[in-house]
Backbone as XML, in Angstrom:
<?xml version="1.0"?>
<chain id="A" units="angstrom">
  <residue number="1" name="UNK">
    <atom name="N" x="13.165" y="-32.862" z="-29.486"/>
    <atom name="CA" x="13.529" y="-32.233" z="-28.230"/>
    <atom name="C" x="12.293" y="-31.627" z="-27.578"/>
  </residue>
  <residue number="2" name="UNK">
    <atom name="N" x="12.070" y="-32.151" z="-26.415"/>
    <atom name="CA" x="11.009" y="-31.345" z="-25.856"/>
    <atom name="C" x="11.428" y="-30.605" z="-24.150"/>
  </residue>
  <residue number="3" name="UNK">
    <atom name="N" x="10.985" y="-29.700" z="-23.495"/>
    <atom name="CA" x="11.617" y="-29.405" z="-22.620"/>
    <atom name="C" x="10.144" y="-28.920" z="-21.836"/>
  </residue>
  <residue number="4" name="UNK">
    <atom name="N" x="10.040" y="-29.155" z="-20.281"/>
    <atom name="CA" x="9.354" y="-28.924" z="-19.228"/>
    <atom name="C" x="9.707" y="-27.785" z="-18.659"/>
  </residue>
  <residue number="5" name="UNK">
    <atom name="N" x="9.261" y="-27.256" z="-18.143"/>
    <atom name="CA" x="9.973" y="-26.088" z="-17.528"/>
    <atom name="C" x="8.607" y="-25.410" z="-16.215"/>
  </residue>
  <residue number="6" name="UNK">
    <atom name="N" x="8.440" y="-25.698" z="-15.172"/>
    <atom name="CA" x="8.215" y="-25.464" z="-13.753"/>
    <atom name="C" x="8.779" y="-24.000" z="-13.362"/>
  </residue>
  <residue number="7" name="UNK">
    <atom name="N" x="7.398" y="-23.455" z="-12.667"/>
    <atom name="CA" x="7.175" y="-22.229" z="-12.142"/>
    <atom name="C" x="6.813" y="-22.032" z="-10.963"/>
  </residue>
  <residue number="8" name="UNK">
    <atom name="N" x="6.856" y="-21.037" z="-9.808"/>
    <atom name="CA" x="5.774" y="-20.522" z="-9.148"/>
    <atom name="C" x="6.369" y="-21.140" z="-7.659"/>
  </residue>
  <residue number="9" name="UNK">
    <atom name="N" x="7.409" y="-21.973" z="-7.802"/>
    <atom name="CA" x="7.481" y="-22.431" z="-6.320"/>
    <atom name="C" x="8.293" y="-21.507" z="-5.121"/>
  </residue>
  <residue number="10" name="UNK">
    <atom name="N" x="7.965" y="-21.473" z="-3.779"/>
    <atom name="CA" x="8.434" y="-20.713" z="-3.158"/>
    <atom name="C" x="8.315" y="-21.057" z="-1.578"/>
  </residue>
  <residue number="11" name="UNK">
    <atom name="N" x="8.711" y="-19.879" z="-0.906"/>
    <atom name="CA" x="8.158" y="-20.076" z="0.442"/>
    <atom name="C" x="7.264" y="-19.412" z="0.685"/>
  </residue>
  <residue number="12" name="UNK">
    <atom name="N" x="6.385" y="-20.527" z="1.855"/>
    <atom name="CA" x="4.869" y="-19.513" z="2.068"/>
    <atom name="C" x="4.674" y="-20.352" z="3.754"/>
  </residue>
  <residue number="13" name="UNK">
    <atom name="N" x="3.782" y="-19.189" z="4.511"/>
    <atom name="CA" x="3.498" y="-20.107" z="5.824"/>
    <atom name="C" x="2.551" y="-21.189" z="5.651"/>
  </residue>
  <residue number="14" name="UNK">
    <atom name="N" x="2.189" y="-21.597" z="6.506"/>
    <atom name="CA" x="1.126" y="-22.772" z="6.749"/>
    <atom name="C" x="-0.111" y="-21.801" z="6.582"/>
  </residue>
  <residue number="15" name="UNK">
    <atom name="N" x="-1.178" y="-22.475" z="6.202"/>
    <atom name="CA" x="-2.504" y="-22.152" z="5.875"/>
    <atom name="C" x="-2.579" y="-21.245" z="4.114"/>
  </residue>
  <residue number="16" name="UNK">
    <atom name="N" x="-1.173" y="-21.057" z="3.702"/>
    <atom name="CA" x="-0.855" y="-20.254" z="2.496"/>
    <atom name="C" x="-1.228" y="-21.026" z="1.122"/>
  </residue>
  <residue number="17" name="UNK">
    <atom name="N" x="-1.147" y="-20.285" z="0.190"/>
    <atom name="CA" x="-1.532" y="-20.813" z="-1.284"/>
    <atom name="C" x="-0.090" y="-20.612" z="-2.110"/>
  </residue>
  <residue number="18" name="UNK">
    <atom name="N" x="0.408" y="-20.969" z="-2.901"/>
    <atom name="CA" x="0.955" y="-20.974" z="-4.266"/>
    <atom name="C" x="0.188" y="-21.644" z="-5.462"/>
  </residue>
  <residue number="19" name="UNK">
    <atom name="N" x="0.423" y="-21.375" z="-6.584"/>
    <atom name="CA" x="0.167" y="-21.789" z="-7.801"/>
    <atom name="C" x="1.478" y="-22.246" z="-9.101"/>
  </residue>
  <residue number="20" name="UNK">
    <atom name="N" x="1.571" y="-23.235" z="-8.997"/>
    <atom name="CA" x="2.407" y="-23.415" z="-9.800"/>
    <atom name="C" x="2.189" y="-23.839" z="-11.402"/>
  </residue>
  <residue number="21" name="UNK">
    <atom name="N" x="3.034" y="-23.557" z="-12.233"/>
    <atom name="CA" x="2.893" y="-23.265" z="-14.100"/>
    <atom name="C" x="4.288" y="-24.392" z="-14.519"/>
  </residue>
  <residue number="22" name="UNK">
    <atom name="N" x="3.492" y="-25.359" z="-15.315"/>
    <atom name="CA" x="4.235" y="-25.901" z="-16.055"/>
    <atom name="C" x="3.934" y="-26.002" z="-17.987"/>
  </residue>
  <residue number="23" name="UNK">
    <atom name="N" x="4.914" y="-25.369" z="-18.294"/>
    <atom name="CA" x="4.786" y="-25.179" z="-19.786"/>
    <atom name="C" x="5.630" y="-26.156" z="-20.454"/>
  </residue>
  <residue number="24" name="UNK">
    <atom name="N" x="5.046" y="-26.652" z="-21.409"/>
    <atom name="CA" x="5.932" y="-27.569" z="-22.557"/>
    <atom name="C" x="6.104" y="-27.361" z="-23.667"/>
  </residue>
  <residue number="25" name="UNK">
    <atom name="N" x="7.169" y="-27.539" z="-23.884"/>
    <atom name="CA" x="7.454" y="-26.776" z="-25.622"/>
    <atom name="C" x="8.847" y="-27.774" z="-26.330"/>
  </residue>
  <residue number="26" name="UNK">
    <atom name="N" x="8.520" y="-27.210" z="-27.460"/>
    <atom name="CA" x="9.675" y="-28.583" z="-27.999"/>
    <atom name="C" x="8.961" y="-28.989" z="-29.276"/>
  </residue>
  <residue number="27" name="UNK">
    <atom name="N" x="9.303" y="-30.311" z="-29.797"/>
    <atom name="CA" x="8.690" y="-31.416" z="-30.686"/>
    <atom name="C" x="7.849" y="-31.791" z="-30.448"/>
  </residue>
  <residue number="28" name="UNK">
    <atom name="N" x="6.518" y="-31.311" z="-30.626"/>
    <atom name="CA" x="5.177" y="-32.423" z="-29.496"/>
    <atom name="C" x="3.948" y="-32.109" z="-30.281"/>
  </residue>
  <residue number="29" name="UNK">
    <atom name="N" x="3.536" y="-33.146" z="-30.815"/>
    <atom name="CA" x="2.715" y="-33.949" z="-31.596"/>
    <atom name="C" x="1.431" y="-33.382" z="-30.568"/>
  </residue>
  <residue number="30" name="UNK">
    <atom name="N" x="1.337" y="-34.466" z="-29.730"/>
    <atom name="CA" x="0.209" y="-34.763" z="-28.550"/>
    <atom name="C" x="1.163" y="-34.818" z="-27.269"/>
  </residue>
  <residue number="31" name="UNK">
    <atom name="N" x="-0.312" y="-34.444" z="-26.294"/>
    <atom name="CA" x="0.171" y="-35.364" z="-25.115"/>
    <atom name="C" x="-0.663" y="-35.645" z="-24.604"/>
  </residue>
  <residue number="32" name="UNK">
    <atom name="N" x="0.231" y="-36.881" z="-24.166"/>
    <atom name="CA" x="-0.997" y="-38.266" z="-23.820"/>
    <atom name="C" x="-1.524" y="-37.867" z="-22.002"/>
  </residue>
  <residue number="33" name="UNK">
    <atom name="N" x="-0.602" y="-37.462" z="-21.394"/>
    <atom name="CA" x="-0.875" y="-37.323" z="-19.526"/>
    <atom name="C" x="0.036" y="-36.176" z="-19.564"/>
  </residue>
  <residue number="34" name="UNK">
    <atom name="N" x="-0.262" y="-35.234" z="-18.547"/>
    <atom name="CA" x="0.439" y="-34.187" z="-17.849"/>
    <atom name="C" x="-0.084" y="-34.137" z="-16.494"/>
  </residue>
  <residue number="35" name="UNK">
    <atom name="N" x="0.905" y="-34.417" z="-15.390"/>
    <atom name="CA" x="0.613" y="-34.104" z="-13.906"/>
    <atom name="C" x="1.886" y="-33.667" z="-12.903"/>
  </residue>
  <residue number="36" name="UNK">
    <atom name="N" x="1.694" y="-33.750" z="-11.905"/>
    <atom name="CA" x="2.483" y="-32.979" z="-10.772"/>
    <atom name="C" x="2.891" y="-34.517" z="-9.753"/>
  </residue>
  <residue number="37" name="UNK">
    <atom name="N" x="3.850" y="-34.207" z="-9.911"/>
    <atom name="CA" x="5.001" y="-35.685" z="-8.588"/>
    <atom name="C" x="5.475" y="-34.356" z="-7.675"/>
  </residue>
  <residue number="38" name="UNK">
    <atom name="N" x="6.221" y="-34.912" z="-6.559"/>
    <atom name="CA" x="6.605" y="-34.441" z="-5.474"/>
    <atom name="C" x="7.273" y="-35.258" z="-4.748"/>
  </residue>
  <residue number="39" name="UNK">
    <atom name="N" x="8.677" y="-34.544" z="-4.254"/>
    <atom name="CA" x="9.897" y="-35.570" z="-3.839"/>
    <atom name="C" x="10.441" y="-34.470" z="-2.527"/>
  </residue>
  <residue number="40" name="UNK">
    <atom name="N" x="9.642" y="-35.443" z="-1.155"/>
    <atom name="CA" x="10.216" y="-34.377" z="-0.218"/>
    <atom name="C" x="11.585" y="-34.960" z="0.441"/>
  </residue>
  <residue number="41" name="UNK">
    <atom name="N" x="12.494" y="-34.138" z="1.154"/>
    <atom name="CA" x="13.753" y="-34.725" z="1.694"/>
    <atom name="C" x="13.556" y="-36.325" z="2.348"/>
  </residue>
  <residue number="42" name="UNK">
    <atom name="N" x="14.546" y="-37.861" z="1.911"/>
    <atom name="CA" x="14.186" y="-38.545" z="2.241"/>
    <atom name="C" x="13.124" y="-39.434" z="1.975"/>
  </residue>
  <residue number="43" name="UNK">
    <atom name="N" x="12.449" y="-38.916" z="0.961"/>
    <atom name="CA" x="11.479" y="-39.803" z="0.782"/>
    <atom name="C" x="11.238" y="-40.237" z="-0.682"/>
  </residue>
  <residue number="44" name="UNK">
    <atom name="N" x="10.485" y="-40.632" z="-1.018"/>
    <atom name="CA" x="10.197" y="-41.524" z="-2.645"/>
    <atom name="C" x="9.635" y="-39.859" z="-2.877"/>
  </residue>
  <residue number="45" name="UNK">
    <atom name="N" x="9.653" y="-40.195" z="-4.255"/>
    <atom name="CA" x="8.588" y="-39.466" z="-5.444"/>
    <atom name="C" x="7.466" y="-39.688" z="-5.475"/>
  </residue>
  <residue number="46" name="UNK">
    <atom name="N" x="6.391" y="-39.068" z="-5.573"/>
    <atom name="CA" x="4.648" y="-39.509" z="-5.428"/>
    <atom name="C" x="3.739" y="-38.770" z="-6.170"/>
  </residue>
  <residue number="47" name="UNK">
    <atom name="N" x="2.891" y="-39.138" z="-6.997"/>
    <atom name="CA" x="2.124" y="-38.969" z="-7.793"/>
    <atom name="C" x="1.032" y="-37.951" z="-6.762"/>
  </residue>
  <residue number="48" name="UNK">
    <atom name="N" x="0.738" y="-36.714" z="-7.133"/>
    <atom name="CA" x="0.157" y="-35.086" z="-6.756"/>
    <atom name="C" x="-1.016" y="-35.771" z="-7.153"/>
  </residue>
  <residue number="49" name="UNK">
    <atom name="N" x="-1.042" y="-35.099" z="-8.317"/>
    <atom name="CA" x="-2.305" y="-35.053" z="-8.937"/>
    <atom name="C" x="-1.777" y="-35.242" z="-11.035"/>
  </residue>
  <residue number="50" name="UNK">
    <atom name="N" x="-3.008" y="-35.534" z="-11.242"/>
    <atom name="CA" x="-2.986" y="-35.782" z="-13.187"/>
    <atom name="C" x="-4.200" y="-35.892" z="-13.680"/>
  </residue>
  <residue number="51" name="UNK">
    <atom name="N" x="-3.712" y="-35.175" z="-15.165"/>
    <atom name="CA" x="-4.850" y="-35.472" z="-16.200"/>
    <atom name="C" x="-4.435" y="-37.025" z="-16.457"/>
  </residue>
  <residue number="52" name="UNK">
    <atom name="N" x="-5.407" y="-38.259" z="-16.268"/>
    <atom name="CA" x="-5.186" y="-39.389" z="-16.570"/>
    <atom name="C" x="-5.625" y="-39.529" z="-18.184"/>
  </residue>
  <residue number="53" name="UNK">
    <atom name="N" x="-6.737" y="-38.914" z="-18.617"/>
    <atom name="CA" x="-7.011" y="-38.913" z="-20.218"/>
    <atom name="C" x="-8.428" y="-37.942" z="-20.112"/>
  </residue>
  <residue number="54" name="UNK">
    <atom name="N" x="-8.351" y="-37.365" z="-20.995"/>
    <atom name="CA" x="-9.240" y="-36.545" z="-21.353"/>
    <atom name="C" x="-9.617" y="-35.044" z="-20.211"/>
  </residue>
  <residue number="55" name="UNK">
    <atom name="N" x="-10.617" y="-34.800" z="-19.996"/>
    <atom name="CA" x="-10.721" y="-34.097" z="-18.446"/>
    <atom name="C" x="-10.858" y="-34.921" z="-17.056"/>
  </residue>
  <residue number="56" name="UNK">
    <atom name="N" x="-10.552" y="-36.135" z="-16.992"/>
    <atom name="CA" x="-10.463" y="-37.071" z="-15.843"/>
    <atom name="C" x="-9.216" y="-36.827" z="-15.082"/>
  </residue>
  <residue number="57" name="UNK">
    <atom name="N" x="-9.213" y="-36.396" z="-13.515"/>
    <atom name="CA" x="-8.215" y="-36.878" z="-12.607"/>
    <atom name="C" x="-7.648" y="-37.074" z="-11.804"/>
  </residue>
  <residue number="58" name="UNK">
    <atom name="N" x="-6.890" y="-37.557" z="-11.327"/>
    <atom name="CA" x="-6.250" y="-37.916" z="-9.855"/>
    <atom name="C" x="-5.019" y="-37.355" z="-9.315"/>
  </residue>
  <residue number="59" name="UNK">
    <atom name="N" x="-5.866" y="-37.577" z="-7.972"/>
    <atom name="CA" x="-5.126" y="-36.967" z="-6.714"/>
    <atom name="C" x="-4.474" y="-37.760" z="-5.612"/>
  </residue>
  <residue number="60" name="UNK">
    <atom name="N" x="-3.454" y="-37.367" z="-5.401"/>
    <atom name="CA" x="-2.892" y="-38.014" z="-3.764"/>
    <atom name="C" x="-4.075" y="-37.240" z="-3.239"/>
  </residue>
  <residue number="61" name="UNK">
    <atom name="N" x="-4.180" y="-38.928" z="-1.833"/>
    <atom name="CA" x="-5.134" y="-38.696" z="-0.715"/>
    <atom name="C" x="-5.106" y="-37.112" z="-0.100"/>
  </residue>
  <residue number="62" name="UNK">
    <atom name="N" x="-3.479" y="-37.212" z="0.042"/>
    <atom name="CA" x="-3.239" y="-36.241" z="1.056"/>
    <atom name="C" x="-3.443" y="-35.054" z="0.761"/>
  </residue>
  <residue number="63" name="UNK">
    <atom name="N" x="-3.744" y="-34.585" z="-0.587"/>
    <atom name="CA" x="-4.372" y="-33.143" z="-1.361"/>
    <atom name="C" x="-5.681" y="-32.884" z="-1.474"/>
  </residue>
  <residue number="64" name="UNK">
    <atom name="N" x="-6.129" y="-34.249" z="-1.484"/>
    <atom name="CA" x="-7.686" y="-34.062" z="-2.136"/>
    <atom name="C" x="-8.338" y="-32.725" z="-1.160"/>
  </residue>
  <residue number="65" name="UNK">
    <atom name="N" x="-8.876" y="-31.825" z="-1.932"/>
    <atom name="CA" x="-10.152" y="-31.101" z="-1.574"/>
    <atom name="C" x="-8.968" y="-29.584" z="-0.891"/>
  </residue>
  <residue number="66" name="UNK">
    <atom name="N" x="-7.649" y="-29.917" z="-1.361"/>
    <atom name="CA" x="-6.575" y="-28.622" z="-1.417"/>
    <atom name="C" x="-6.116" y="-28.326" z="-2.402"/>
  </residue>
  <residue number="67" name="UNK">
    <atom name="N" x="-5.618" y="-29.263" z="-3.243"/>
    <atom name="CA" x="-4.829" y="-29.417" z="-4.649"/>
    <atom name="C" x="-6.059" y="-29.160" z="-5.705"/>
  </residue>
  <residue number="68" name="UNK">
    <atom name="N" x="-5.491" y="-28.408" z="-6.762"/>
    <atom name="CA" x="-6.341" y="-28.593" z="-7.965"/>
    <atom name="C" x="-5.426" y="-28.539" z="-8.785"/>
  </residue>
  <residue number="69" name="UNK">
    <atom name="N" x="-5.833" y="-29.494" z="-9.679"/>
    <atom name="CA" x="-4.830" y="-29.538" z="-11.488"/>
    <atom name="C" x="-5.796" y="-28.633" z="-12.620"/>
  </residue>
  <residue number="70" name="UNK">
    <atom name="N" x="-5.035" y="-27.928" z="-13.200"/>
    <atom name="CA" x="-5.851" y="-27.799" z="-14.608"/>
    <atom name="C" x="-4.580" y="-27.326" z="-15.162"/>
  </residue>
  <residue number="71" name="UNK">
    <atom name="N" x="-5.725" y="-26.910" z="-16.993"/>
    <atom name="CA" x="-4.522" y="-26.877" z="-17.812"/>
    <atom name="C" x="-4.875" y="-26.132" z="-19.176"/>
  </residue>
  <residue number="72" name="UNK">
    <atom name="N" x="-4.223" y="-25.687" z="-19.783"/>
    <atom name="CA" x="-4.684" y="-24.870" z="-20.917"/>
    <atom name="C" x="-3.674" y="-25.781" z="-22.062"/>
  </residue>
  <residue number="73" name="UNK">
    <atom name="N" x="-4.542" y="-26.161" z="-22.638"/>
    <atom name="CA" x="-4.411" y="-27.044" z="-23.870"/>
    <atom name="C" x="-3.952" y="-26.376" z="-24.734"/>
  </residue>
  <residue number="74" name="UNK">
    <atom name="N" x="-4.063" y="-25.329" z="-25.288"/>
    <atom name="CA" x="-3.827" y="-24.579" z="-26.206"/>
    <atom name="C" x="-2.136" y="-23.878" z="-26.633"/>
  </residue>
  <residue number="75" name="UNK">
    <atom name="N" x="-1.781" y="-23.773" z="-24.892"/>
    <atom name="CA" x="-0.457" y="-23.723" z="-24.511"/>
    <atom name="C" x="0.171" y="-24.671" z="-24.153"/>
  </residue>
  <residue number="76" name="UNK">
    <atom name="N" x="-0.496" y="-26.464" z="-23.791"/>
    <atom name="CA" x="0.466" y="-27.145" z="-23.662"/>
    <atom name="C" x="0.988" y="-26.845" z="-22.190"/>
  </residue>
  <residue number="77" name="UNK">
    <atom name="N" x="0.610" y="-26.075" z="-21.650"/>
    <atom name="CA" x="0.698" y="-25.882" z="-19.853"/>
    <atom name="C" x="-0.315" y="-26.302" z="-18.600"/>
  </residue>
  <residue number="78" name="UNK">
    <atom name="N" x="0.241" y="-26.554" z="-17.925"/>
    <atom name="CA" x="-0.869" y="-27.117" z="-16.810"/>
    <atom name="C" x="-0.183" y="-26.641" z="-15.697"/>
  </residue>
  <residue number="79" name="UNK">
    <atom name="N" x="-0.981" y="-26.143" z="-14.718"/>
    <atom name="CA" x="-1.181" y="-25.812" z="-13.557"/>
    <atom name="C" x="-1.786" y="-26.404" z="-12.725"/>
  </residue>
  <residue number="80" name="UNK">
    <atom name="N" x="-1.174" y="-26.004" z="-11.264"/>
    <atom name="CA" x="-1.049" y="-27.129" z="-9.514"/>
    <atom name="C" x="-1.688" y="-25.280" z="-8.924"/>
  </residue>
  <residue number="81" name="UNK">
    <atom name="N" x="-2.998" y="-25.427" z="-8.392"/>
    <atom name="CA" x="-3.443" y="-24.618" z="-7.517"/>
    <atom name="C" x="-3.248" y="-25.529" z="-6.180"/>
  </residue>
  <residue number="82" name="UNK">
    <atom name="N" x="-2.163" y="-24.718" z="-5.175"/>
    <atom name="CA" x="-2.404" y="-25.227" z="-3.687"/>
    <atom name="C" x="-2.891" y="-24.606" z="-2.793"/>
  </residue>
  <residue number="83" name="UNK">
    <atom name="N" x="-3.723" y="-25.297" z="-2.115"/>
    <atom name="CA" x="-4.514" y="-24.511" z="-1.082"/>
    <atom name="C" x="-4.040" y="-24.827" z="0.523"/>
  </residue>
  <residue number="84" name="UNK">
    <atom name="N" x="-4.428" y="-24.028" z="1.374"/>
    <atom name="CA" x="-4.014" y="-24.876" z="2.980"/>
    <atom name="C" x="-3.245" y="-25.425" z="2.676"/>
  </residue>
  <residue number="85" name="UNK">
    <atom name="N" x="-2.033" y="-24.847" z="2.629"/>
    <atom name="CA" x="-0.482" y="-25.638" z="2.450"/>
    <atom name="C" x="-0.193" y="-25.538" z="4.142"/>
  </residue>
  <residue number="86" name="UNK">
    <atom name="N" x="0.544" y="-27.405" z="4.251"/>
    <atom name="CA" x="0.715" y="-27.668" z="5.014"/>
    <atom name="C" x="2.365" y="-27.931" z="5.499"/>
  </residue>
  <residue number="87" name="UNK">
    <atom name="N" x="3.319" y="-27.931" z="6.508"/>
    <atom name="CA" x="4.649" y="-27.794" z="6.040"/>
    <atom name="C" x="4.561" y="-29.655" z="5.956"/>
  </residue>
  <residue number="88" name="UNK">
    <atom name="N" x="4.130" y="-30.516" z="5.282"/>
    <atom name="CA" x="4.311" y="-31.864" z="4.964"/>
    <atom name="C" x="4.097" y="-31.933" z="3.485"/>
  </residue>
  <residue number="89" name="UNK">
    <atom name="N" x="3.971" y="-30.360" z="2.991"/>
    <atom name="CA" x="3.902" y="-30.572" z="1.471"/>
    <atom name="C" x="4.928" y="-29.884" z="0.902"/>
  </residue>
  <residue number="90" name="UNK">
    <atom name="N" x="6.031" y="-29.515" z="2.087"/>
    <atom name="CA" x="7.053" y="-29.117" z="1.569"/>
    <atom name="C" x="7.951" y="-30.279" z="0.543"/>
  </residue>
  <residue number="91" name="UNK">
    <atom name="N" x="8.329" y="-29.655" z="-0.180"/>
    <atom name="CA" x="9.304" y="-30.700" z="-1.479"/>
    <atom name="C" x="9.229" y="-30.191" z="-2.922"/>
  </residue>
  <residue number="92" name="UNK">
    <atom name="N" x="10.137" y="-30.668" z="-3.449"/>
    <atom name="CA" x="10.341" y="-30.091" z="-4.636"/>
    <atom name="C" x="9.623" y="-30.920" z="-5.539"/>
  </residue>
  <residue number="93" name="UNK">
    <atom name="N" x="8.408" y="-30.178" z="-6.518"/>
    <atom name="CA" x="7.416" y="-30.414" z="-7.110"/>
    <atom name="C" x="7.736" y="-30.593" z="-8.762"/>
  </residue>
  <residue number="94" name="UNK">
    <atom name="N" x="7.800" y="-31.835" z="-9.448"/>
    <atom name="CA" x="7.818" y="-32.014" z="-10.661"/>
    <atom name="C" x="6.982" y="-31.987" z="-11.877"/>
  </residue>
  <residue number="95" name="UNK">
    <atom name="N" x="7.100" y="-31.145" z="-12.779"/>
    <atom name="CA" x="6.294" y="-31.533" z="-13.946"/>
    <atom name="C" x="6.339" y="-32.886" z="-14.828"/>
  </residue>
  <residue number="96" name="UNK">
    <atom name="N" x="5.721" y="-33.558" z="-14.873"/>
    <atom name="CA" x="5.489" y="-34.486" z="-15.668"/>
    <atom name="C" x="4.526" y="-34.785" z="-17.184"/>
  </residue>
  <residue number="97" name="UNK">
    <atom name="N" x="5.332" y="-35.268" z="-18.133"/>
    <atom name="CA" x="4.481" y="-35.326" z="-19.339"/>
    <atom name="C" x="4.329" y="-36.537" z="-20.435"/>
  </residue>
  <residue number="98" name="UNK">
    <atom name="N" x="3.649" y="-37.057" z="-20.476"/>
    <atom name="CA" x="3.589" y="-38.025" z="-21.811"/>
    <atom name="C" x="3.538" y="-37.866" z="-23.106"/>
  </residue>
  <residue number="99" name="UNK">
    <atom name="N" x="4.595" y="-37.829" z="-23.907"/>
    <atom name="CA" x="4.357" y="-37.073" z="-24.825"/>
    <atom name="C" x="4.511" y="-38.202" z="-26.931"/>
  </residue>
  <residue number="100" name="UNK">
    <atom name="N" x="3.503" y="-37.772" z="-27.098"/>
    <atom name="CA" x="3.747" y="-38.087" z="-28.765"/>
    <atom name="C" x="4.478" y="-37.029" z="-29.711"/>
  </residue>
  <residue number="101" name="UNK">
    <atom name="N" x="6.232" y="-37.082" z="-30.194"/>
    <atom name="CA" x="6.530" y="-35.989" z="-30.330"/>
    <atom name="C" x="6.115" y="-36.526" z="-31.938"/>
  </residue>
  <residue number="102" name="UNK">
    <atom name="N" x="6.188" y="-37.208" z="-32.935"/>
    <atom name="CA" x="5.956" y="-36.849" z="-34.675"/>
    <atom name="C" x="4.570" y="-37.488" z="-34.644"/>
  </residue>
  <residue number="103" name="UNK">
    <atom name="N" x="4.086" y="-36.735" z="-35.775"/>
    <atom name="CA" x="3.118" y="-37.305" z="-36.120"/>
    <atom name="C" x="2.993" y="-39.147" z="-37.238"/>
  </residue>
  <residue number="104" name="UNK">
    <atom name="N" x="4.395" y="-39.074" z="-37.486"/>
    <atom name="CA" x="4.958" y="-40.182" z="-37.974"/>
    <atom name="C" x="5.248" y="-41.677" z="-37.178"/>
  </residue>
  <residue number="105" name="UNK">
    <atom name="N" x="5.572" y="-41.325" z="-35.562"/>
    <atom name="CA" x="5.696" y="-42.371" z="-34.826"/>
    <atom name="C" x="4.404" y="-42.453" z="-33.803"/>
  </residue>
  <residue number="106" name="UNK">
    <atom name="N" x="4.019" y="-43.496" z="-33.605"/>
    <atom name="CA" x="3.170" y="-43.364" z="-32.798"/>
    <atom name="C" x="3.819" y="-43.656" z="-31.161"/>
  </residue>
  <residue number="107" name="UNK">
    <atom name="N" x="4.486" y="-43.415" z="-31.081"/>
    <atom name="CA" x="5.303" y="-43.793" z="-29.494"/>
    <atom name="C" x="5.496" y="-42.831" z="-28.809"/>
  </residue>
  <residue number="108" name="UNK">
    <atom name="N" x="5.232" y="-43.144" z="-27.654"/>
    <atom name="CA" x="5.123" y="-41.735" z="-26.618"/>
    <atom name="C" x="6.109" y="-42.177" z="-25.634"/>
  </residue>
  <residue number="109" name="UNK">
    <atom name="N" x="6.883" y="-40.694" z="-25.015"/>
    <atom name="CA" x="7.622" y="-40.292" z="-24.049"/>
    <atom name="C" x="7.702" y="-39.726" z="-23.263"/>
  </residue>
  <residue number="110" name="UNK">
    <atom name="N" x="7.817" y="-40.089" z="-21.793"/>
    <atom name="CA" x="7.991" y="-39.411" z="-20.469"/>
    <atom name="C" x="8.937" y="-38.529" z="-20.628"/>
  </residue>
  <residue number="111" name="UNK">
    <atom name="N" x="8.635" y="-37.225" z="-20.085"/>
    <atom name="CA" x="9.363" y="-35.872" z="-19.594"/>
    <atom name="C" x="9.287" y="-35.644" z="-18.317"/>
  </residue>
  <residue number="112" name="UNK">
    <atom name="N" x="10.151" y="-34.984" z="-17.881"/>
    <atom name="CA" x="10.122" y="-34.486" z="-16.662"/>
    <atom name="C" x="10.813" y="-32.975" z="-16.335"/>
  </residue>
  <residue number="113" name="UNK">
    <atom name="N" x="10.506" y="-32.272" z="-16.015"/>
    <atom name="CA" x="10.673" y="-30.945" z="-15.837"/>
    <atom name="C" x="12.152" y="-30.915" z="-14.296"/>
  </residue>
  <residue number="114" name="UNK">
    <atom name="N" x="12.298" y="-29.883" z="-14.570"/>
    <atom name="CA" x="13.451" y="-29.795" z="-13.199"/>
    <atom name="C" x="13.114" y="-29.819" z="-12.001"/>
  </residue>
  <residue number="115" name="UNK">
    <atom name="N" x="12.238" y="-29.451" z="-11.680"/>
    <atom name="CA" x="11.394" y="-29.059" z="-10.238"/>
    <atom name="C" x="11.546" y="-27.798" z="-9.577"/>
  </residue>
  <residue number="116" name="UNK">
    <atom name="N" x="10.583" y="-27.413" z="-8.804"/>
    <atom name="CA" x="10.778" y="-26.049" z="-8.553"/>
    <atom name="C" x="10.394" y="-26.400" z="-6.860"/>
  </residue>
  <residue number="117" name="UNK">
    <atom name="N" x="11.185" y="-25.532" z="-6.160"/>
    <atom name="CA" x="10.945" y="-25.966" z="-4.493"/>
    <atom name="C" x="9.760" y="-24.841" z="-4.070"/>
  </residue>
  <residue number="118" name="UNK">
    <atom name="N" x="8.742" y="-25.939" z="-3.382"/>
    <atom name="CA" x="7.983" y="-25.342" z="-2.304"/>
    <atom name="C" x="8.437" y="-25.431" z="-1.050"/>
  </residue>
  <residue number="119" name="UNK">
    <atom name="N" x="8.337" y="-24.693" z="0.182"/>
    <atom name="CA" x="8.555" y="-24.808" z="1.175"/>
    <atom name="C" x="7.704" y="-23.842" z="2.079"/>
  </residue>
  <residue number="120" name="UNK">
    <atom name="N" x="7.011" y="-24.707" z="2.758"/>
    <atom name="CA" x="5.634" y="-24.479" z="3.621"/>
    <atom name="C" x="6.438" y="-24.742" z="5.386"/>
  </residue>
  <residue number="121" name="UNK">
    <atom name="N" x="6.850" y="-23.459" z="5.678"/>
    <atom name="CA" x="7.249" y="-23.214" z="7.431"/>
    <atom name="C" x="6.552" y="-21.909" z="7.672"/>
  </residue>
  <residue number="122" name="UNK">
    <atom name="N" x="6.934" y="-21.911" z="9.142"/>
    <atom name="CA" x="6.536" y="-20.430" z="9.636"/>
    <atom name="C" x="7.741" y="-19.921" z="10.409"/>
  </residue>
</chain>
């Protein structure tokens, strides 16, 4: 059993910051990727930003040089710094995780956290 669990989302005006906290806890061996999706009204799900492997990673276009990922390994949590929030980044923001839960299997599993709503108006 492993469980995601998403923090920090809220309302804020345009030009505003939030920081959002995703912690994982459960059965978990390793994990292989942890990043941030985003699903605004109407539209698909889309890849934020991620640790792709190691300290390497990627960003939607539309964040670069606003968004930052990091993460504390130690806790198994990673954090979405947003900057110049814009109201087109309003949507409810997912944790995502790849996870190796025994040290017995080598097979890894997608998680996904509940989401927590941002909403960027004035």
């Amino acid at each position: 059993q492993v469980q995601l669990v998403e923090s920090g989302g809220g309302l804020v005006q345009p030009g505003g910051s939030l920081r959002l906290s995703c912690a994982a806890s459960g059965s978990i061996f390793s994990i292989g990727a942890m990043g941030w999706y985003r699903q605004a009204p109407g539209m698909e799900r889309e890849l934020v930003a991620s640790f792709t492997g190691g300290d390497r990673t990627k960003y939607a276009d539309s964040v670069k040089g606003r968004f930052t990922i990091s993460r504390d390994g130690a806790k198994n949590t990673a954090f979405l710094q947003m900057n110049s929030l814009k109201p087109e980044d309003t949507a409810v923001y997912y944790c995502n995780a790849v996870i190796r839960m025994r040290a017995s299997s080598d097979t890894y599993f997608r998680f996904w956290g509940q989401g927590t709503l941002v909403t960027v108006s004035s």
